[in-house]
C-alpha angles and dihedrals in degrees: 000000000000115000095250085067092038084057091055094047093047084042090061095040094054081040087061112034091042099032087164107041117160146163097284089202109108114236147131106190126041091249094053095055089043085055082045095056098048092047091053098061108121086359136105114251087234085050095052091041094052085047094049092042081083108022092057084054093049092043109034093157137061076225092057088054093045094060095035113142101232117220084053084056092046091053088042094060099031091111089069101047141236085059102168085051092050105037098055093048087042076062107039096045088053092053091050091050095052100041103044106020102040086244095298113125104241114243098219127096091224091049093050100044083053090067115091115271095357106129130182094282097053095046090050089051092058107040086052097042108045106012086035094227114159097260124168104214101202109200133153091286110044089045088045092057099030081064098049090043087053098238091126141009093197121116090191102092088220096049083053086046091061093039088057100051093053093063106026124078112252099238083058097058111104086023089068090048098058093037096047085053091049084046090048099052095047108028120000090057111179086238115022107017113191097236102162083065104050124114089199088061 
């Protein structure tokens, strides 16, 4: 079986264990899912989307977060860690997109990387998520399990992005993403993985 058929195979089994597999962010407007991402870095989705119930309330605007006093933002996101990070690129970003891009979130991957504190990740989340652009998001578990499927032998998250492209079909791309996380948190652990119950065995 070449990888290109292992893919498909893997592909049909996520299809059918996770048939609705989403984003499992909260959010309602491309900015609020970019705020979402990066506050999501080192953080559990559930966690962030308990965080950003109120924030999102506080702060309905990108405006809001432009002219956001710091250390109150900073207090408002401390649940999800790395707060002062966080907190000043949450800021800048915002300005930037105010300022230079009339408060729309730029499509491009370029556009998007220029932001502060917006990787490749992030970017890829939102240009597949909300522009639907075929987009690979490479975190800890998609690159875990692509290795132990044998899609990819990188450790750089751009070099399995590749990888994957190479091997899965375009219109699965972020889908693979979002099911391969899902995948990762019940079954594929990091240490212990439950492998007498795994349909990719």
């Amino acid at each position: 079986m070449t990888k290109k058929q292992l893919a498909l195979e893997v592909i049909e089994r996520l299809k059918k264990e996770y048939p609705l597999a989403d984003c499992t962010l909260d959010y309602d407007a491309a900015w609020k899912l970019l705020v979402s991402v990066r506050l999501a870095a080192q953080c559990t989705d559930a966690r962030v989307n308990v965080v950003t119930e109120t924030l999102f309330k506080k702060y309905d605007t990108l405006e809001k977060f432009a002219n956001a006093d710091l250390a109150e933002l900073e207090e408002d996101i401390r649940s999800t860690g790395f707060y002062h990070n966080k907190a000043k690129n949450i800021i800048s970003c915002a300005r930037t997109l105010v300022q230079e891009y009339h408060g729309e979130v730029p499509s491009t991957l370029e556009e998007l990387t220029s932001l502060a504190g917006v990787g490749r990740k992030t970017a890829n989340v939102i240009r597949g998520n909300i522009y639907h652009d075929p987009s690979i998001v490479v975190d800890t578990h998609v690159k875990r399990i692509s290795k132990r499927l044998g899609f990819t032998k990188e450790d750089d998250p751009v070099k399995v992005e590749y990888d994957l492209m190479k091997v899965l079909p375009k219109d699965h791309w972020i889908l693979y993403n979002i099911q391969i996380i899902t995948f990762g948190r019940n079954i594929c652990f990091a240490r212990g993985p439950k492998c007498s119950e795994c349909f990719l065995q």
